[in-house]
C-alpha positions as CSV (number, residue, x, y, z in Angstrom):
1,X,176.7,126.7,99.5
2,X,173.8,127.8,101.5
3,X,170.7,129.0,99.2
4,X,169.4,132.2,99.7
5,X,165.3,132.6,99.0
6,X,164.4,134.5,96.0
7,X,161.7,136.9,96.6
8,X,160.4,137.6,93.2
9,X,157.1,137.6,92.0
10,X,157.3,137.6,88.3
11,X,154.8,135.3,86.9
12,X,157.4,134.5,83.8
13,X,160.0,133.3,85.9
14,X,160.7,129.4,85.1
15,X,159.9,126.6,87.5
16,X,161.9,126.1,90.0
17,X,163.1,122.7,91.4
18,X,165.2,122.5,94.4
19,X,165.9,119.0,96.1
20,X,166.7,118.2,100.0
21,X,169.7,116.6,100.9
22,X,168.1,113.3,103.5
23,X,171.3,113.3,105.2
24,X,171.4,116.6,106.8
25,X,168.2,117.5,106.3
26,X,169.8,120.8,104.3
27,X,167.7,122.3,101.1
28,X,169.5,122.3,98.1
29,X,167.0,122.1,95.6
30,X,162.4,123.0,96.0
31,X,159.7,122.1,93.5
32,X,158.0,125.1,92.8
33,X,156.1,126.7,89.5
34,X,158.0,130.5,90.5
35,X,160.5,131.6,92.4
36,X,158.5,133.1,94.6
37,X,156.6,130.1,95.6
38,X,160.3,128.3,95.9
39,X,161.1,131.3,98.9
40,X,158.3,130.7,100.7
41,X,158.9,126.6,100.9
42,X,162.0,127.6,101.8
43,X,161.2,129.9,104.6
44,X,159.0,127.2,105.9
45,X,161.4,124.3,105.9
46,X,163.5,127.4,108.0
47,X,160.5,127.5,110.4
48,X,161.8,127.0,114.6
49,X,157.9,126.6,115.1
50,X,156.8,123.8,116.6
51,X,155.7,122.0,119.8
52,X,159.5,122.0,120.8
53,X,161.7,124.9,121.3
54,X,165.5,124.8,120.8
55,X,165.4,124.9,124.7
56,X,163.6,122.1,125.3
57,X,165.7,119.7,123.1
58,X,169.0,121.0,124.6
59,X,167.5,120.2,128.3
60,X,166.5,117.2,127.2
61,X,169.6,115.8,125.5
62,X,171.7,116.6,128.5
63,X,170.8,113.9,130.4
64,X,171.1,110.9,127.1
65,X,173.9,109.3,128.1
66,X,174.8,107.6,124.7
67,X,176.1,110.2,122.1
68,X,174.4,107.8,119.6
69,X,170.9,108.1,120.9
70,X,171.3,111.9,121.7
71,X,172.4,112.5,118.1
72,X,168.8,110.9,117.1
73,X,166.7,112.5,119.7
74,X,168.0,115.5,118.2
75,X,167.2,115.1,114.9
76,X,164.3,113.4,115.6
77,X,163.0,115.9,117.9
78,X,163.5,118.7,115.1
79,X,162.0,116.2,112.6
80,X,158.4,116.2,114.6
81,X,158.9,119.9,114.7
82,X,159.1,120.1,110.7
83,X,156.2,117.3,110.5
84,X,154.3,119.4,112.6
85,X,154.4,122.5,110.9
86,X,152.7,120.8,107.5
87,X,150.2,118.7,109.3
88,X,152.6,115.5,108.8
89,X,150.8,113.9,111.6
90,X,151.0,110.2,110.5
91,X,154.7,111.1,110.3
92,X,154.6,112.8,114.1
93,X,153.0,109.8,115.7
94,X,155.8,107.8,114.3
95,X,158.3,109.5,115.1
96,X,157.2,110.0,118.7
97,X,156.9,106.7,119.2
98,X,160.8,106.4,117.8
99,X,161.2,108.9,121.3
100,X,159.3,107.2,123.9
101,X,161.6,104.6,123.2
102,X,164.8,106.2,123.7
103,X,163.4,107.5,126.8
104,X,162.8,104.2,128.4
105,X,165.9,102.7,127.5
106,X,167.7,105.3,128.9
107,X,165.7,104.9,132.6
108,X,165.7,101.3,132.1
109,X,169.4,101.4,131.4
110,X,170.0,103.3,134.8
111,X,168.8,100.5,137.0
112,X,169.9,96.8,134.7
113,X,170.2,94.9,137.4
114,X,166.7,95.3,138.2
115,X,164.9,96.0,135.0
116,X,166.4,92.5,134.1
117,X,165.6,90.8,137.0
118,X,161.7,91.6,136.3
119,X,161.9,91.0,132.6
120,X,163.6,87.3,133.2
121,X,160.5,87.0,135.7
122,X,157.7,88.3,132.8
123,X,159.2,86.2,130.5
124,X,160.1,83.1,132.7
125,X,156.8,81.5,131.8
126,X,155.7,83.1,128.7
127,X,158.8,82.9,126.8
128,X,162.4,81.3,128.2
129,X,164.4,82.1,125.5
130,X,164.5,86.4,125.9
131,X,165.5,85.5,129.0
132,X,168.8,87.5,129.6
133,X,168.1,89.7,126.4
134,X,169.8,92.7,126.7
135,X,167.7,95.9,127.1
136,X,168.2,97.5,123.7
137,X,167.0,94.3,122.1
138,X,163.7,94.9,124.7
139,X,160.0,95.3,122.6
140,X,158.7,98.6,123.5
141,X,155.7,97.0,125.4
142,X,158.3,95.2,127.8
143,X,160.0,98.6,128.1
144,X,157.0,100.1,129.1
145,X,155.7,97.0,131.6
146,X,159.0,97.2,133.4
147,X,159.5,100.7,133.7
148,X,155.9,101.0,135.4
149,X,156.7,98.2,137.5
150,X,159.6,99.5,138.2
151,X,157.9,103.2,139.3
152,X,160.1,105.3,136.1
153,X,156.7,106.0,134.9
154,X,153.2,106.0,135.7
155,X,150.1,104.1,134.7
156,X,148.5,106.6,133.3
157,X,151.5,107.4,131.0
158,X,151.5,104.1,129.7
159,X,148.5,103.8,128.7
160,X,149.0,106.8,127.1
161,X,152.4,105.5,125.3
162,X,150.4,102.0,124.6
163,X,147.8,103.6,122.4
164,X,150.7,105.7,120.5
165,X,153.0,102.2,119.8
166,X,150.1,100.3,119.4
167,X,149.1,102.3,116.3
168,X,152.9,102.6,115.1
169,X,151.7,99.5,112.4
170,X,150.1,102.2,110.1
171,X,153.4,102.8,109.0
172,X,151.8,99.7,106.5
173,X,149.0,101.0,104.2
174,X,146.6,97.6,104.6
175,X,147.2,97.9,108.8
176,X,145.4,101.5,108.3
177,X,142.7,99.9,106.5
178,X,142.2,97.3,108.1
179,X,142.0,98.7,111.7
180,X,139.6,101.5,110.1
181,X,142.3,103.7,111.6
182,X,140.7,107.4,111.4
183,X,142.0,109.1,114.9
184,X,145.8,110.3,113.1
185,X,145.4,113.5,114.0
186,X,144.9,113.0,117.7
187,X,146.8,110.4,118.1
188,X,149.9,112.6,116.8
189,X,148.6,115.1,119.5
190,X,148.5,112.9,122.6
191,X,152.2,111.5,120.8
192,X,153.5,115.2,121.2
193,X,151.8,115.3,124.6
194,X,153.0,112.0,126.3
195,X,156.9,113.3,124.7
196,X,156.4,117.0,126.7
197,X,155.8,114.9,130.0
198,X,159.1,112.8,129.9
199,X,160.8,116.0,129.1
C-alpha cells in the first residue's frame, strides 16, 4: 500500500521510523523524530531532480539490446539521480562507472568479430589465456582500449572514463586512504559528464 506523507508539525507526535524496501527501491518505512520530518524525506526520495530526466533514460534504453542490461541501466540511471540529490557522490561515481560499462559492451557487442580480433591481438603477447574470452567477461580497461581502437569512442573520452574506473577501488575504505583520495566530488561530476556524452 502506497504511504501517503504526513504533513504535521506537532512537536508531540512520536518518532517515526519508516524502512525502504532494496528490491524496488519503494518506501515503506523513514527514520524520523516527527512526522513532519518523515514527509519531507519522503518527498525527497519522490524527487525526479537530477542530472537525468525521465526523457533522457527512455532514449537511452531504446537502443540496449539486452532486456537484462536495460532493466539495470534503468535503475541504475535513477539510482545516480537519487545519489545525486543528497550529495551521494562516492555512490554516483560508482555507479557511473557500473554505466560506462554497459555502454561499451553494447558497442563492442555490435561489431564481435572485430572487437575480438583486436583483443586476441592485445592479449596475444601479454596474456594467451583470455584469448577468445567472450566480451562480457572483458575488464573495463580492455573495453575501453578496443572501443577507441576501434573508433566507438574517442580519446579524449577515455581518458575521461579511465580516471572514473580507475578510482572505482574506493569502494574499499583502506584504497581511499591509501591513494589520499580527496577529488569525490569531481570525480562524481566528470562521471555524470562522460554518462551525458554516450547518451
Amino acid at each position: 500500500m502506497a504511504l501517503k506523507p504526513v504533513r504535521s508539525t506537532d512537536a508531540s507526535y512520536a518518532p517515526v521510523v519508516l524502512r525502504m524496501d532494496k528490491g524496488t527501491g519503494n518506501i515503506s518505512t523513514i527514520e524520523a523524530p516527527t512526522a513532519a520530518a518523515a514527509s519531507e524525506v519522503y518527498l525527497k526520495t519522490k524527487s525526479k531532480e537530477g542530472p537525468f530526466s525521465d526523457i533522457d533514460i527512455e532514449e537511452i534504453t531504446r537502443y540496449i539490446i539486452n532486456d537484462d542490461l536495460k532493466s539495470i541501466i534503468e535503475r541504475d540511471i535513477t539510482e545516480i539521480n537519487t545519489c545525486f540529490n543528497y550529495g551521494a557522490n562516492k555512490s554516483t561515481l560508482l555507479i557511473c562507472g557500473s554505466i560506462i560499462e554497459i555502454f561499451l559492451y553494447q558497442f563492442l557487442s555490435q561489431s564481435p568479430d572485430e572487437a575480438k580480433g583486436y583483443f586476441n591481438d592485445l592479449k596475444r603477447q601479454s596474456n594467451p589465456k583470455l584469448i577468445d574470452l567472450e566480451i562480457d567477461r572483458w575488464f573495463l580497461g580492455d573495453m575501453l582500449t578496443t572501443a577507441e581502437h576501434l573508433g566507438l569512442i574517442d580519446s579524449q573520452f577515455s581518458r575521461k572514463a579511465r580516471e572514473i574506473t580507475d578510482y572505482r577501488n574506493i569502494i574499499h575504505p583502506t584504497y581511499e586512504v591509501r591513494e589520499n583520495v580527496s577529488q569525490i566530488e569531481n570525480l562524481a561530476k566528470i562521471s555524470i559528464g562522460s554518462v551525458s556524452i554516450l547518451m
